[in-house]
C-alpha positions as CSV (number, residue, x, y, z in Angstrom):
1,X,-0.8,11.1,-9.4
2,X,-2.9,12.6,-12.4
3,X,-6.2,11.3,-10.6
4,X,-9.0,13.6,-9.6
5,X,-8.4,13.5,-4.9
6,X,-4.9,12.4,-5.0
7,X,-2.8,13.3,-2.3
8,X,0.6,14.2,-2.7
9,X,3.0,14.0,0.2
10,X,3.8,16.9,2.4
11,X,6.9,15.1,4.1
12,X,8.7,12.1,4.3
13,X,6.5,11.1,7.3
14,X,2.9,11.9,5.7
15,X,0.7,9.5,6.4
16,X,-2.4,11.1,4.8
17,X,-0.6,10.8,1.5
18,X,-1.4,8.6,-1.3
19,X,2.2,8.0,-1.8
20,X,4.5,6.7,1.0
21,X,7.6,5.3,2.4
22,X,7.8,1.4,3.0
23,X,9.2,1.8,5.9
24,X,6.3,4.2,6.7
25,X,3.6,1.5,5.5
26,X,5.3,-0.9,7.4
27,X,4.7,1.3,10.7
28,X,1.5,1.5,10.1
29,X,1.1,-2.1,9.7
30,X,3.1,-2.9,12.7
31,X,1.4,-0.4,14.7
32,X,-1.9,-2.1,13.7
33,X,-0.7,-5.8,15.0
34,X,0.0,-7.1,11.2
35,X,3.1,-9.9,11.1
36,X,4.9,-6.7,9.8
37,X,8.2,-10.0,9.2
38,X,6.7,-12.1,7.6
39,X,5.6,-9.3,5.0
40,X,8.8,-8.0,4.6
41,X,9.8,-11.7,3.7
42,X,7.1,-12.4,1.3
43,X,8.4,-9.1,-1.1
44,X,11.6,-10.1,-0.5
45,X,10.7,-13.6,-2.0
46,X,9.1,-12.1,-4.9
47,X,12.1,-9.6,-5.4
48,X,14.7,-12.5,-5.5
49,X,12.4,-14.7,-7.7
50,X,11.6,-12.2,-10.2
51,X,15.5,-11.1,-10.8
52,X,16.4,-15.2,-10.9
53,X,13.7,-15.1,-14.0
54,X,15.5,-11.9,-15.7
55,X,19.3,-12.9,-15.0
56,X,20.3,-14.5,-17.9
57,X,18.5,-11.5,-20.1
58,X,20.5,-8.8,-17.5
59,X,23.9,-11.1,-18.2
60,X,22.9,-10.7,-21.9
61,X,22.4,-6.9,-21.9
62,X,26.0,-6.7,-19.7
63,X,28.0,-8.6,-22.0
64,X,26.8,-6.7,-24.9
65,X,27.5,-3.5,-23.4
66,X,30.7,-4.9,-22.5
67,X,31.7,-6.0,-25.8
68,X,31.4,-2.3,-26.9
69,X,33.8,-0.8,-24.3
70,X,37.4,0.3,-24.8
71,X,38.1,-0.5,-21.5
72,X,37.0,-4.0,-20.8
73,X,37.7,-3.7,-17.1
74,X,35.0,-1.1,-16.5
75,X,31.6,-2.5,-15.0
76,X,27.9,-1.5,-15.3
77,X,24.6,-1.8,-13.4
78,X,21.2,-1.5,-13.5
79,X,19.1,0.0,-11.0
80,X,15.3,-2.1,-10.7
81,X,12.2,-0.7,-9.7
82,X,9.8,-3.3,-7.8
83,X,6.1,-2.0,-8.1
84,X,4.2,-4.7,-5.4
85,X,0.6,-4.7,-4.9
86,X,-0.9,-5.5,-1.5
87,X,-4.4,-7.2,-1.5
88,X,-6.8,-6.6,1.4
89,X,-5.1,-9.6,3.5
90,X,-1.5,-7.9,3.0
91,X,-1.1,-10.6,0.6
92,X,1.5,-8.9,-1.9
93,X,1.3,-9.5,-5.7
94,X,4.5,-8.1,-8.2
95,X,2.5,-5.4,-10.6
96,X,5.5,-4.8,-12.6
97,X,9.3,-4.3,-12.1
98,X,10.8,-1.3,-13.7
99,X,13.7,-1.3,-15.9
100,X,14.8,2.6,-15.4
101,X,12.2,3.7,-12.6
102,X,11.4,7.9,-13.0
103,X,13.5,10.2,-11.2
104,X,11.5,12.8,-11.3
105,X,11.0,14.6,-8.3
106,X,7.4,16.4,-7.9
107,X,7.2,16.2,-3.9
108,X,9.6,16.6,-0.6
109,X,9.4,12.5,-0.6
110,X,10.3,11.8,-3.9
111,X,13.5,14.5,-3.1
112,X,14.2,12.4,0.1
113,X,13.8,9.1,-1.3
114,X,15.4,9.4,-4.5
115,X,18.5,10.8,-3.5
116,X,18.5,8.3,-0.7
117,X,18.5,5.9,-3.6
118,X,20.8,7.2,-5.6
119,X,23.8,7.9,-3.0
120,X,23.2,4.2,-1.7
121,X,23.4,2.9,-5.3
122,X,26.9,4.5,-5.9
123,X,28.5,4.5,-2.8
């Protein structure tokens, strides 16, 4: 977003944007004749994979913090952020998975989206 052209977006919906909804990507894609499915299938593959790799550190990291509480019946949890990287065939590649993704807001998107992710996660 520091980068010389970049694009923020105007609206949930703005498709000239550099940065975009999935669910507007996957439009696109769809709208384009792309097996939009079998996409959506691939992340989530990649998604499951790469938190059955971290699960015994996240059941570490919860115990400890557990350890630590007065109130032993209280739970935690940690919200992920999946960066994935599609290649010119839609192919998608995991670039990184975030342990405390930003909630800074600095467009009407990242107000939409983030408080769209933050009332699912604790409701």
């Amino acid at each position: 977003k520091n980068a010389e052209g970049y694009m923020p977006a105007a609206s949930e919906n703005d498709e000239s944007a550099h940065k975009r909804l999935l669910s507007t990507t996957l439009a696109r894609f769809a709208a384009l004749g792309e097996d939009v499915p079998t996409l959506v299938q691939q992340i989530r593959e990649i998604c499951v994979k790469s938190l059955i790799a971290v699960q015994p550190h996240l059941a570490h990291m919860y115990y400890t913090c557990q350890q630590r509480r007065e109130n032993p019946g209280s739970s935690c949890f940690e919200l992920l952020g999946f960066d994935i990287l599609l290649d010119h065939n839609l192919r998608p590649f995991l670039l990184e998975v975030n342990h405390s993704p930003s909630f800074t807001i600095d467009s009407p998107l990242d107000l939409a989206l983030k408080t769209a992710v933050l009332r699912d996660t604790l409701s």
